[in-house]
C-alpha positions as CSV (number, residue, x, y, z in Angstrom):
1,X,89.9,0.8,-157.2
2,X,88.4,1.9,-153.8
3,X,87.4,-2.1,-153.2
4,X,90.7,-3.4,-154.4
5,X,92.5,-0.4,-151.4
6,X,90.4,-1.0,-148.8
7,X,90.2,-4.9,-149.4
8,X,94.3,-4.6,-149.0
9,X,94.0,-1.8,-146.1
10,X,91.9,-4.7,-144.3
11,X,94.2,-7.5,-145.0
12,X,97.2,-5.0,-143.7
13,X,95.3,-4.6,-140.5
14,X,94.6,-8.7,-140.0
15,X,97.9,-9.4,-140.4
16,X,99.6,-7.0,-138.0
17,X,96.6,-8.1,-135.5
18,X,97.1,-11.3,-136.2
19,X,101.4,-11.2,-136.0
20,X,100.9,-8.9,-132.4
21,X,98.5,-11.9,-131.2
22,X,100.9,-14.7,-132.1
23,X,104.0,-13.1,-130.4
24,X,101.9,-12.1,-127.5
25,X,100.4,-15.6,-126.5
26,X,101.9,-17.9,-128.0
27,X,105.0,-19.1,-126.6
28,X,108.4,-21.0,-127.8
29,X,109.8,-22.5,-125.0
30,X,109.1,-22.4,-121.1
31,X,111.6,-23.8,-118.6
32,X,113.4,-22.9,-115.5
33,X,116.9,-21.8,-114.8
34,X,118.9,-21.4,-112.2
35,X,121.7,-19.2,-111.1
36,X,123.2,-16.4,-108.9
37,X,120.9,-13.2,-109.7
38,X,123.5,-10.8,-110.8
39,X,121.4,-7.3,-111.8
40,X,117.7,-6.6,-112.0
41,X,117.4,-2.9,-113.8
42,X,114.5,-0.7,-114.8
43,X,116.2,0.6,-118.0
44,X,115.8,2.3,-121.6
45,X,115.4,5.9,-123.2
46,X,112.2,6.0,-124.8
47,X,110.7,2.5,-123.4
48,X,111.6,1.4,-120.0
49,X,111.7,-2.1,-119.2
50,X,112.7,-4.1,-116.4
51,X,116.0,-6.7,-117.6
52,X,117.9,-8.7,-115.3
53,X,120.6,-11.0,-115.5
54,X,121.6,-14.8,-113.9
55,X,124.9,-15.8,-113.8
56,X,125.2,-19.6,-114.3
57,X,129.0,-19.8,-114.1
58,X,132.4,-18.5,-114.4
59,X,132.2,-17.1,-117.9
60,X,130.3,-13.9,-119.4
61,X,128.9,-16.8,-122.0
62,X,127.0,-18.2,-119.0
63,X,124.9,-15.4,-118.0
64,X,121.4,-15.2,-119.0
65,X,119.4,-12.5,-119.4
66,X,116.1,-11.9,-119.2
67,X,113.2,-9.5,-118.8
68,X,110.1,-9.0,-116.9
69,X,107.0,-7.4,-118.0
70,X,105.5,-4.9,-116.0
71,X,102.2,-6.4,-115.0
72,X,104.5,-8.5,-113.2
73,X,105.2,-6.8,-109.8
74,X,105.3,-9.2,-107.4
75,X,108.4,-10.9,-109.4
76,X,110.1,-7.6,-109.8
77,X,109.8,-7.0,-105.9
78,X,111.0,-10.6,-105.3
79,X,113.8,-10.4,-108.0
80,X,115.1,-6.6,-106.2
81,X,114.8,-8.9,-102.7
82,X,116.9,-12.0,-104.0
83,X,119.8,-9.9,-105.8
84,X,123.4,-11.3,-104.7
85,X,121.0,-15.0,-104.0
86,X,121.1,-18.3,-105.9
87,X,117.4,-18.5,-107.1
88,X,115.1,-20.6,-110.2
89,X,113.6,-18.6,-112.6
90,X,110.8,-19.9,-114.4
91,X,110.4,-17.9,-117.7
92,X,108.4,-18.2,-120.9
93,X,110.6,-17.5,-124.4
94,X,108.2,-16.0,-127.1
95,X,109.1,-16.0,-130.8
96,X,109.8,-12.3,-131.2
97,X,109.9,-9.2,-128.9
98,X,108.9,-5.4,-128.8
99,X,110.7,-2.5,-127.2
100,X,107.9,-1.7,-125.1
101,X,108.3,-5.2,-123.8
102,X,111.6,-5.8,-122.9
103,X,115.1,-6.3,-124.7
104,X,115.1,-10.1,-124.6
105,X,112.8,-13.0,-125.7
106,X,113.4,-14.3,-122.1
107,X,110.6,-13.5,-119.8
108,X,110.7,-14.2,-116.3
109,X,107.1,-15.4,-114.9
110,X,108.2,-16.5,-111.4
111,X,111.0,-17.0,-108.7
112,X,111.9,-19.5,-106.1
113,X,115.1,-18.9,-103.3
114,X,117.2,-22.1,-104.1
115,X,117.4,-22.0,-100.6
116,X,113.6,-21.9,-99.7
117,X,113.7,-25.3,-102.4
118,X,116.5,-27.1,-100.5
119,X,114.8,-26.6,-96.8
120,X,111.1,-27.9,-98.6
121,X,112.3,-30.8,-100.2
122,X,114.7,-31.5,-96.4
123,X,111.5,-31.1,-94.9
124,X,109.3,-33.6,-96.8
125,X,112.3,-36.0,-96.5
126,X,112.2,-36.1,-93.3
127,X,108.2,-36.3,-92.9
128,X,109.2,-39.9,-94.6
């Protein structure tokens, strides 16, 4: 009996190991989006997590929202910065979430000032 429990125990403990690692690296989707940066919050009762929202239109259906982890700071700072802007977001969507990680699957890995894009690509354009 003591082999057949901890023999189950063990298998218990692989599989939640195993299910944290595959949410944790593995990713879905990555991609960019673009928008006007609408809100960027540090928000929750027990976990707090930074969430932020891009408005990609006229319509509530158009706004997407996303979250940032907190190892992330120099996007958070940048995000705070471009609020009101039109800026790219390039994010990672992972399978599944945790509340200690952030409300959404959307996670925001870096940000651009459309801008900052337009005045780059002008300028090699014109080096030609």
């Amino acid at each position: 009996m003591k082999k057949f429990l901890f023999g189950f125990i063990g298998i218990l403990i692989a599989s939640v190991v195993l299910y944290f690692t595959v949410v944790y690296y593995l990713t879905y989707s990555e991609g960019y989006r673009s928008g006007q940066l609408v809100k960027v919050s540090y928000k929750g009762l027990v976990f707090k997590t930074w969430e932020g929202q891009l408005s990609q239109g006229v319509s509530d259906g158009q706004v997407f929202r996303f979250s940032i982890e907190d190892k992330e700071e120099r996007v958070i700072k940048l995000l705070q910065d471009y609020q009101g802007s039109n800026v790219r977001l390039r994010f990672k969507e992972r399978y599944s979430t945790f509340a200690w990680w952030g409300d959404t699957k959307y996670f925001v890995i870096d940000v651009e000032k459309v801008d900052e894009i337009k005045q780059n690509k002008k300028s090699l354009h014109d080096d030609l």
